[in-house]
C-alpha positions in Angstrom: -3.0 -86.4 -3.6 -4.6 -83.7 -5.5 -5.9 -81.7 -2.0 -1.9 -82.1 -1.1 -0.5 -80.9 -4.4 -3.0 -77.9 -3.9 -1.5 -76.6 -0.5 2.0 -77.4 -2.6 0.7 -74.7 -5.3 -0.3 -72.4 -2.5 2.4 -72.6 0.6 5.4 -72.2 -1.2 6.2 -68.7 -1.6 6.9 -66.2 0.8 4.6 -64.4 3.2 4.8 -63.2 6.8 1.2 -63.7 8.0 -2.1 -64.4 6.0 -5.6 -64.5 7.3 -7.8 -67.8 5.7 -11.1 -68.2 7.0 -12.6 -71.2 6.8 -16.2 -71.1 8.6 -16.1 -70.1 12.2 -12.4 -70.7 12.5 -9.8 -68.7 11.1 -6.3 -69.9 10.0 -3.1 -68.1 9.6 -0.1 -68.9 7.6 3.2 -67.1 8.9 6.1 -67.3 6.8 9.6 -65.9 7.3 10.5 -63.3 5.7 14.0 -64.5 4.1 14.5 -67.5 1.9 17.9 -69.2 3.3 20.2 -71.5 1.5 20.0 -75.2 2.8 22.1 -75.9 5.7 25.9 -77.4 4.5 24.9 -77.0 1.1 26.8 -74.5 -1.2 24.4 -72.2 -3.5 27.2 -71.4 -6.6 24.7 -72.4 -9.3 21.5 -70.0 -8.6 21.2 -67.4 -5.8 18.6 -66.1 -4.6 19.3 -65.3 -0.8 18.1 -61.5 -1.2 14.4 -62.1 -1.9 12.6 -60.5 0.9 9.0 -60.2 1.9 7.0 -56.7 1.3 3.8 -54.5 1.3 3.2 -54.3 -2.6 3.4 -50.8 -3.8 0.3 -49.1 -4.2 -2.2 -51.9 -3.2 -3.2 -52.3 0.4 -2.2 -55.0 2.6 -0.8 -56.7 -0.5 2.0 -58.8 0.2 4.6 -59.7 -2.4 8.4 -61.0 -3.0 10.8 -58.7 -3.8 14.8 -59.2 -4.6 16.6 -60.8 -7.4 17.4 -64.2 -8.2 21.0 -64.5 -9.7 21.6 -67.6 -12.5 25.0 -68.5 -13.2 24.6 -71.4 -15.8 22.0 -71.8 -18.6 18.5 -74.2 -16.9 17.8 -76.5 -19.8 15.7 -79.1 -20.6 18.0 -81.1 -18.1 16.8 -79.1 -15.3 14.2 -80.0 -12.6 12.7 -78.1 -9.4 12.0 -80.0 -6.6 9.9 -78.9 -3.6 10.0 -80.9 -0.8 8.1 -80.3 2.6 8.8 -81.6 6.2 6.7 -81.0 9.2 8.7 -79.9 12.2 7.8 -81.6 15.7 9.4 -82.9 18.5 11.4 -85.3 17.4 12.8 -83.7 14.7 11.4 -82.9 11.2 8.8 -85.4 9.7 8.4 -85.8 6.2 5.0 -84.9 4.4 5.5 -84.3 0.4 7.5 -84.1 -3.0 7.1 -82.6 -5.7 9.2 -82.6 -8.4 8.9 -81.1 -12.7 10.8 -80.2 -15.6 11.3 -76.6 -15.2 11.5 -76.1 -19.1 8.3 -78.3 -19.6 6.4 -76.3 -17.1 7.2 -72.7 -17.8 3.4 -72.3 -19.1 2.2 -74.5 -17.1 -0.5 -72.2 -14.4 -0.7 -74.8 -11.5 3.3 -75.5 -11.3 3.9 -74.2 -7.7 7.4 -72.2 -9.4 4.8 -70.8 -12.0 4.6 -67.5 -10.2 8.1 -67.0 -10.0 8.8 -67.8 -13.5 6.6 -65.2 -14.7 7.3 -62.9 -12.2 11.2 -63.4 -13.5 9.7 -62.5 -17.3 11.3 -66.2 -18.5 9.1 -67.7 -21.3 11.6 -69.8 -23.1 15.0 -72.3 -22.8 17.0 -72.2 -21.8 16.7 -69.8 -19.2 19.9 -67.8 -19.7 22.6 -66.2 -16.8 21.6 -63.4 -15.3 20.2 -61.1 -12.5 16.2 -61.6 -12.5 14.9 -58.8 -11.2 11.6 -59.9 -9.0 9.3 -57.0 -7.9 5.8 -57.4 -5.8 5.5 -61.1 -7.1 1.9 -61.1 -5.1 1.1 -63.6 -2.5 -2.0 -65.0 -2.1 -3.4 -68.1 -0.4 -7.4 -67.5 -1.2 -6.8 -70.9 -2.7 -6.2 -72.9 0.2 -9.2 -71.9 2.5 -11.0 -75.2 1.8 -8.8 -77.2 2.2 -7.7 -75.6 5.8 -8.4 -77.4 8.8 -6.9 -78.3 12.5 -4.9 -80.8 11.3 -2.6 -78.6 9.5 -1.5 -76.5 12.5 2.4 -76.7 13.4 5.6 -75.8 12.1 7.0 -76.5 8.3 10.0 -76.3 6.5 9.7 -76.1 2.3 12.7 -77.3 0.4 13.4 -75.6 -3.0 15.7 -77.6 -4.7 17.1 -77.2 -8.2 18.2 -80.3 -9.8 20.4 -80.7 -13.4 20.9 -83.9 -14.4 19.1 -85.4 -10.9 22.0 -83.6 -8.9 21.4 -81.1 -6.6 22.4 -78.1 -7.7 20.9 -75.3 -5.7 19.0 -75.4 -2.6 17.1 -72.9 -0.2 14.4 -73.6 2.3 11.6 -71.3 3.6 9.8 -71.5 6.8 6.1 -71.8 7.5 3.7 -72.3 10.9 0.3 -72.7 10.5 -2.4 -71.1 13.3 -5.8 -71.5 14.1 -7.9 -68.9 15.9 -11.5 -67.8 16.4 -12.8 -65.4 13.9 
């Protein structure tokens, strides 16, 4: 459980392609570039469809988030973010993992996979107040997730971001990942 909540902490914001090497083989994490809202769900409560992946200014093949993330209703101690992820395959899409907090409980809290954001967004207290949260190179890094890297991750994933009030959904975007393996 704790080796899965790890790769949660580390695969769930944006990136187009990182480099982990783990011994002789290497693995590569490819992200899209574009969080997208959830299909046939309606985003009124929290948008955050502009957030786009970038070179970080003035640090070398540094990759970070940039855009802004628009709240339209106070996030109190009512509210929860939920990350969900499901494997793609043949069949269709399997599912591998939940996670799910208090956002207002864990805005401190350093191993909260939405910690990054948070601070990024310059939110320390509840509730988090409407308005236009300004996110500039949020870095990315996965240097966390080398050990824990092996063949059986390879394939396609989606991430589910979902914001909850009250357990309803209230927001939802979803971020895709594929996982490679290659010789160093």
């Amino acid at each position: 459980m704790k080796r899965e909540h790890h790769l949660v902490n580390n695969l769930c914001f944006i990136v187009t392609f990182i480099k982990i090497t783990s011994g002789e083989i290497c693995y590569g994490a490819e992200f899209s570039e574009d969080v997208v809202g959830c299909p046939d769900f309606e985003n009124e409560y929290l948008i955050c469809d502009t957030l786009r992946l970038g070179m970080v200014e003035g640090k070398e093949a540094e990759l970070g988030l940039n855009g802004v993330i628009e709240v339209f209703s106070d996030i109190d101690e009512g509210a929860e973010m939920g990350l969900e992820i499901w494997k793609i395959t043949d069949i269709g899409k399997e599912f591998l993992y939940h996670m799910q907090g208090s956002i207002c409980e864990n805005l401190k809290n350093e191993a909260a996979p939405w910690y990054p954001m948070i601070q990024s967004m310059k939110i320390y207290d509840c509730p988090i107040v409407p308005d236009k949260y300004i996110i500039k190179d949020m870095s990315i890094s996965l240097n966390n997730s080398k050990d824990m890297m092996n063949h059986e991750l390879i394939g396609e994933y989606m991430i589910d971001m979902i914001l909850l009030k009250d357990l309803k959904k209230v927001s939802c975007y979803q971020l895709g990942v594929t996982v490679t393996e290659y010789d160093c």
